[in-house]
C-alpha positions as CSV (number, residue, x, y, z in Angstrom):
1,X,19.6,-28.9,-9.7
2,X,21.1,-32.5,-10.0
3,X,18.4,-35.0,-10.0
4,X,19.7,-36.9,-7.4
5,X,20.2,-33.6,-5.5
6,X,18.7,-33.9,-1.2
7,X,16.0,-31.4,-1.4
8,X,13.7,-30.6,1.0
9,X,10.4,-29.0,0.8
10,X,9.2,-27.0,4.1
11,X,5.2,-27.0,4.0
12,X,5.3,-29.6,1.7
13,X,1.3,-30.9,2.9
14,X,0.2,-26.9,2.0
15,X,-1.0,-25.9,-1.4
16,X,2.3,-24.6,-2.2
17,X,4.2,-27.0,-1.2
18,X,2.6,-30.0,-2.7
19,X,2.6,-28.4,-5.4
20,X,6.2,-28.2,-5.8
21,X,6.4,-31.3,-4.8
22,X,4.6,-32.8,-7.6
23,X,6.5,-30.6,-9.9
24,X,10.0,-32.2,-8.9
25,X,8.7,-35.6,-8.9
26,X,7.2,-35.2,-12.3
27,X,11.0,-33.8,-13.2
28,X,12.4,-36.9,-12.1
29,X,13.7,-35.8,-8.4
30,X,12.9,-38.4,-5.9
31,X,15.5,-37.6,-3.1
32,X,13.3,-35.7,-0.7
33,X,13.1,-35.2,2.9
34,X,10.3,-33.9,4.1
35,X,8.5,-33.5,7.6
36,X,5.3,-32.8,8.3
37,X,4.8,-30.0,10.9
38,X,3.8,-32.3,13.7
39,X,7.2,-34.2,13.4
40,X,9.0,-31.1,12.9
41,X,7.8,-27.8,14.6
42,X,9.4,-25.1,12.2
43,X,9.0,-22.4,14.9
44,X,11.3,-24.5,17.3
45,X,14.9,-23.5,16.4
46,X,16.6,-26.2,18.4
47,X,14.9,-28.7,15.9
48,X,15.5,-27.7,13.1
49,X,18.7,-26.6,13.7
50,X,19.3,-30.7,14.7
51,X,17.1,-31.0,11.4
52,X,19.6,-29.6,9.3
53,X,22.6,-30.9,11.0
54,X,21.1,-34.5,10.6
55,X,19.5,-34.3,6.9
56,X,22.1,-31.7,5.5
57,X,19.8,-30.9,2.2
58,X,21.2,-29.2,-0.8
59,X,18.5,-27.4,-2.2
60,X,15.3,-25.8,0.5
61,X,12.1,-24.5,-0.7
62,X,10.6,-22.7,2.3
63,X,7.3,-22.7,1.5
64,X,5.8,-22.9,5.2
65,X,3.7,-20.2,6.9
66,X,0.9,-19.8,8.8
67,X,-1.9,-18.2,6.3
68,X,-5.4,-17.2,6.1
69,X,-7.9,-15.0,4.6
70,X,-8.4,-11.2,5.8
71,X,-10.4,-12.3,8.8
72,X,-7.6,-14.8,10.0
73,X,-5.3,-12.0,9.1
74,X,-6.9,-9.8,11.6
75,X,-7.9,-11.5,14.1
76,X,-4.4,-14.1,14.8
77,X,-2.4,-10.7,14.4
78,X,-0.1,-11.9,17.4
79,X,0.2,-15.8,15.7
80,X,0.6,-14.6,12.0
81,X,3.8,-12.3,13.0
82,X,5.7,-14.7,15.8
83,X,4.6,-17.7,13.9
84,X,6.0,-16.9,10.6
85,X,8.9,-15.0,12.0
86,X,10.1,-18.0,13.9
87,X,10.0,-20.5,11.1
88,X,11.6,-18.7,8.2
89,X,14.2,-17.1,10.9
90,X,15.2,-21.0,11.8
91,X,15.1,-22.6,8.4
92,X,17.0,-19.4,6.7
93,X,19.6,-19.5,9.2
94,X,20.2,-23.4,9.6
95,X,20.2,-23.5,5.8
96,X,23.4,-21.0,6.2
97,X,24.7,-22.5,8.8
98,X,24.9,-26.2,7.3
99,X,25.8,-24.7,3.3
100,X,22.4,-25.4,1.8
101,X,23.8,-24.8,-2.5
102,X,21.1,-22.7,-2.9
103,X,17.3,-21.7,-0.7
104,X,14.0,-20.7,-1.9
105,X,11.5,-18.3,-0.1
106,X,8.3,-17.8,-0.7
107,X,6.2,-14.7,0.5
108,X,3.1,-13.0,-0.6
109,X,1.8,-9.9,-2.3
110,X,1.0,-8.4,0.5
111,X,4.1,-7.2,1.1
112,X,3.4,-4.1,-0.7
113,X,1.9,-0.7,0.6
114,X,-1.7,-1.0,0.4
115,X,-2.0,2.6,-1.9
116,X,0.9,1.5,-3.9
117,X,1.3,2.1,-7.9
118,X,-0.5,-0.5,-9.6
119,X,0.5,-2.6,-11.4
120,X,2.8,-3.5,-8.1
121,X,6.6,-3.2,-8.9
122,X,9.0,-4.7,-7.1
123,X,10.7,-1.0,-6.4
124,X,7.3,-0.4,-4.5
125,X,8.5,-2.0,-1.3
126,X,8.7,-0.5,1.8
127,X,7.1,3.0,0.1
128,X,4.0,3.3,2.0
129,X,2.0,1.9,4.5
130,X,0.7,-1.9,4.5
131,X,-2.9,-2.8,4.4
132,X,-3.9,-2.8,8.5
133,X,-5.6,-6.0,8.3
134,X,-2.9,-8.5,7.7
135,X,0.0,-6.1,8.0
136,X,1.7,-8.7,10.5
137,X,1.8,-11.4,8.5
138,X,2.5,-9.2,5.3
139,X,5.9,-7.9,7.5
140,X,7.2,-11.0,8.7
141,X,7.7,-11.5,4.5
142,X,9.4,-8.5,4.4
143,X,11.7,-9.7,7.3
144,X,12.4,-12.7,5.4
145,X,13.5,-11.3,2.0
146,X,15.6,-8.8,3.9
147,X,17.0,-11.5,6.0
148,X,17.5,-14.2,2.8
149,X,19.6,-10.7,1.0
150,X,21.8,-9.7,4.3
151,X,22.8,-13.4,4.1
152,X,23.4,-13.2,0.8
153,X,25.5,-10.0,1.3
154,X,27.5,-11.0,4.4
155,X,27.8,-14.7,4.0
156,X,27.6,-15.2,0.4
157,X,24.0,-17.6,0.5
158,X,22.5,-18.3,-2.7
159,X,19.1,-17.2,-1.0
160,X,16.3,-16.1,-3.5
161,X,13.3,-14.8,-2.5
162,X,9.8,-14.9,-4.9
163,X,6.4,-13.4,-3.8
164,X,3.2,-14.8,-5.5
165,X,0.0,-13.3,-6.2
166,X,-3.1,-14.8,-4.9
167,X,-3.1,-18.3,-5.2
168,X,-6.0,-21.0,-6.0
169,X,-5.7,-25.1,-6.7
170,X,-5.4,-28.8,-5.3
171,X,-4.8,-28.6,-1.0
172,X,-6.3,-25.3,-1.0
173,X,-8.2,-24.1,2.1
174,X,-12.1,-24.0,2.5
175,X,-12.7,-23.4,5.9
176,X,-14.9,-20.3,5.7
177,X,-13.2,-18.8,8.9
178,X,-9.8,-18.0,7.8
179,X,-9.9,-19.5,3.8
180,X,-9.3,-16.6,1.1
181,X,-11.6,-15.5,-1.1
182,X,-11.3,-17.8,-4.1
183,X,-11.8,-21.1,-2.3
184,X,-14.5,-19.1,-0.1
185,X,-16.6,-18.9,-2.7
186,X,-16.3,-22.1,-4.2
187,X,-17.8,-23.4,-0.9
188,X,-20.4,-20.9,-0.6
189,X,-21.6,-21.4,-3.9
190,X,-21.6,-25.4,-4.2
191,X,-23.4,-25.5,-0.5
192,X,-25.8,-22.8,-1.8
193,X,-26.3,-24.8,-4.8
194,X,-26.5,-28.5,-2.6
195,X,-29.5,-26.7,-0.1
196,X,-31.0,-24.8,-3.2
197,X,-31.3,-21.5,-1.6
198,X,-32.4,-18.5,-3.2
199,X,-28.7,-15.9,-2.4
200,X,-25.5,-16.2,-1.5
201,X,-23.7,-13.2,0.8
202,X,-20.6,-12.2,-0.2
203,X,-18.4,-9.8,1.8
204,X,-17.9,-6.3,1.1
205,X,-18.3,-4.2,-2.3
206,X,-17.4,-6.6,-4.5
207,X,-14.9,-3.7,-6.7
208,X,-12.1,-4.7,-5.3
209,X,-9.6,-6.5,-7.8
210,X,-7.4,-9.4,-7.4
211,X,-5.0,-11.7,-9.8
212,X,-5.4,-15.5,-9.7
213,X,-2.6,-18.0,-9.8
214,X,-3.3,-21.7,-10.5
215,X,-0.5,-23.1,-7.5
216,X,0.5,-25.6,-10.1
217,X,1.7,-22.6,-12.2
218,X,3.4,-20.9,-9.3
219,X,5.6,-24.6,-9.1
220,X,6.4,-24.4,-12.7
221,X,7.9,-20.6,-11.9
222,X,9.2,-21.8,-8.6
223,X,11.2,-24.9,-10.4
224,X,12.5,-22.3,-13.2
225,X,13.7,-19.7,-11.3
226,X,15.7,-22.4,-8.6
227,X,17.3,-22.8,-11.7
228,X,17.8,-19.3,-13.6
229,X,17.2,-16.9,-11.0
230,X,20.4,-16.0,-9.1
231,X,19.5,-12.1,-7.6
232,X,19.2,-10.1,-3.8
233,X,15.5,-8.6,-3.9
234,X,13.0,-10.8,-5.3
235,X,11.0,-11.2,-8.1
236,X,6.5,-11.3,-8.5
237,X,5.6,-14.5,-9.9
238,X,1.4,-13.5,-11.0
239,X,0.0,-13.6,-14.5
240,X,-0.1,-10.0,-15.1
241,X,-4.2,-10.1,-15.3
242,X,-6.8,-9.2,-12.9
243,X,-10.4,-9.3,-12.0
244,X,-13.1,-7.8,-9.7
245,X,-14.1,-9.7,-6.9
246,X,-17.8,-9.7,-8.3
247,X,-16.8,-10.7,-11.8
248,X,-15.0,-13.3,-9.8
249,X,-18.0,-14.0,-7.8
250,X,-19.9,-14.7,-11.1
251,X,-17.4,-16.5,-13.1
252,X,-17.5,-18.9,-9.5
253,X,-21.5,-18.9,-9.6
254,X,-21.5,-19.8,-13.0
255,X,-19.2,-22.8,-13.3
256,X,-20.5,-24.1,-9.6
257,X,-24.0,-23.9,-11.2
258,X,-25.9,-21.6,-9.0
259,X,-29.1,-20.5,-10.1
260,X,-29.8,-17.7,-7.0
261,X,-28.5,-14.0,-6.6
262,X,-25.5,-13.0,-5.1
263,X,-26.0,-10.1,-2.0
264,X,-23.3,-8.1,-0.8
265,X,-22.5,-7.5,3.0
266,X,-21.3,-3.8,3.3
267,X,-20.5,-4.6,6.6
268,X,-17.4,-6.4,5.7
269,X,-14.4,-5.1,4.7
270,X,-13.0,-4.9,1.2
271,X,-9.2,-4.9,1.9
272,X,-6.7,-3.6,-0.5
273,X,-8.4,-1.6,-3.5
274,X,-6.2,-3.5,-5.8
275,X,-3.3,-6.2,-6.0
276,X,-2.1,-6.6,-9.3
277,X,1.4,-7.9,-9.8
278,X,4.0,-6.2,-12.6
279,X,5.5,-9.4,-13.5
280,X,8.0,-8.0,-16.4
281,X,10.9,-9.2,-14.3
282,X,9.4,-12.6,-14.4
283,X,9.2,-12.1,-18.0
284,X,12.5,-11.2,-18.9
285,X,13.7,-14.2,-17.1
286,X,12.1,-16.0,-19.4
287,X,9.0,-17.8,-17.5
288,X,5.2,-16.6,-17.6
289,X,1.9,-18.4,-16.8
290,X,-0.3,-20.2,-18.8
291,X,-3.2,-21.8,-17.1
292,X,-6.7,-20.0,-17.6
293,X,-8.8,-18.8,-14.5
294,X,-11.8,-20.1,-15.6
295,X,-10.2,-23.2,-16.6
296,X,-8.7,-23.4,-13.6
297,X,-11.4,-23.1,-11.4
298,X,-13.2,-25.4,-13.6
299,X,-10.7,-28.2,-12.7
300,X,-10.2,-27.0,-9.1
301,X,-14.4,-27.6,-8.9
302,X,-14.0,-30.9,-11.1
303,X,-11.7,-32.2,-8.7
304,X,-13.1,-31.7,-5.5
305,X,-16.0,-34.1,-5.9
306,X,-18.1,-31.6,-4.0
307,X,-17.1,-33.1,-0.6
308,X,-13.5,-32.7,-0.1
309,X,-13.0,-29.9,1.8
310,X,-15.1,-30.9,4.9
């Protein structure tokens, strides 16, 4: 990417996509355009078709979606699929139709059949069924890396398609309704700690296990592979590790400074067994991860001030 290359950033308020953000500007990119969702409505195709037409941007970074945790998941089944449908159908398209040089989409690892070999492998895809609790936003991802290759096949788009593992850092969400689990327990562990109760309930088993991503790490991949990653599929951007929820639970409880017990609520589900990325096509583009999980959420707690998410 030129530095004086138009790029624009969709989501670029989310975790994701200020993170990118502050990626490019610490590169030395500083010709953005950027909207925020209330003065561009991504699921509106009229507008951003007018958008594109107007702005013409070289390089796109779709990083907008509507996300939550597996409650959200559940529960918006309806919102999660038309919602996310709609805005990567209109930004994929209107970045063909006005020759973006090259696009960007981002999706999840949820994509993947819930009972698939672990560690996940990018061949796993479409091989079994999806997790039932956020299968529709998990297959409006799948409609998007399908749709960024059949544009790449039939019209010759530079469209490139990455899926992170679960993500934690600066903008996350902590709304305990629809928040995932990492930030979840942030909150329920400092607000424990703040009204010096005695336990904190965490939901379901606690064996499930997850990978971690600092989002500031997922920009560094996302910058790389805009550069060096030219391929139909898509590649798992994750840091090859993972961790039960209830070593996760303790590492949180531990750097929060919670002195109480933690309880489990059987009545909640557990979700997938396990999500654990293969990320050796990552590796042998030449990018991998580097920042610590507990130093990680050591900086994500040092930087909240205690108060931020409210």
């Amino acid at each position: 990417m030129e530095k004086n290359a138009k790029i624009y950033i969709a989501g670029h308020r989310g975790m994701v996509g200020s993170a990118i953000l502050r990626k490019l500007q610490k590169e030395g990119f500083t010709n953005f355009v950027l909207r925020t969702s209330s003065e561009l409505d991504l699921r509106n195709q009229a507008a951003v078709d007018q958008f594109f037409a107007a702005e013409k941007p070289q390089y796109v970074f779709l990083a907008a979606a509507k996300v939550g945790g597996i409650q959200a998941n559940n529960i918006y089944r309806g919102e999660f699929l038309y919602d996310n449908l709609m805005i990567q159908n209109n930004v994929i398209h209107a970045a063909y139709v006005n020759e973006v040089t090259k696009l960007l989409f981002l999706g999840s690892s949820c994509i993947y059949p819930k009972l698939a070999e672990q560690p996940l492998k990018e061949e796993s895809l479409l091989t079994g069924l999806l997790e039932p609790t956020n299968e529709p936003y998990a297959i409006a991802k799948i409609a998007g890396i399908k749709m960024c290759d059949a544009y790449r096949m039939q019209y010759g788009c530079n469209f490139i398609s990455a899926m992170p593992t679960n993500l934690y850092g600066p903008n996350d969400n902590y709304d305990l309704q629809n928040s995932h689990v990492l930030p979840a327990l942030i909150r329920k562990f400092h607000e424990a700690k703040q009204k010096d109760e005695a336990e904190v309930v965490m939901w379901g088993s606690g064996s499930p296990k997850r990978e971690f991503m600092h989002v500031d790490d997922l920009a560094e991949a996302c910058f790389f592979l805009m550069q060096n990653f030219d391929q139909a599929g898509f590649v798992n951007v994750g840091t090859g590790t993972d961790i039960t929820i209830q070593q996760l639970a303790e590492m949180v409880k531990a750097i929060v400074g919670f002195k109480g017990t933690i309880v489990n609520d059987l009545q909640k589900p557990d979700g997938t067994p396990r999500k654990l990325m293969d990320v050796s096509k990552l590796h042998a583009t030449g990018w991998s991860a580097k920042i610590d999980l507990e130093a990680g959420i050591k900086s994500v707690y040092a930087d909240l001030g205690g108060e931020s998410w409210y």
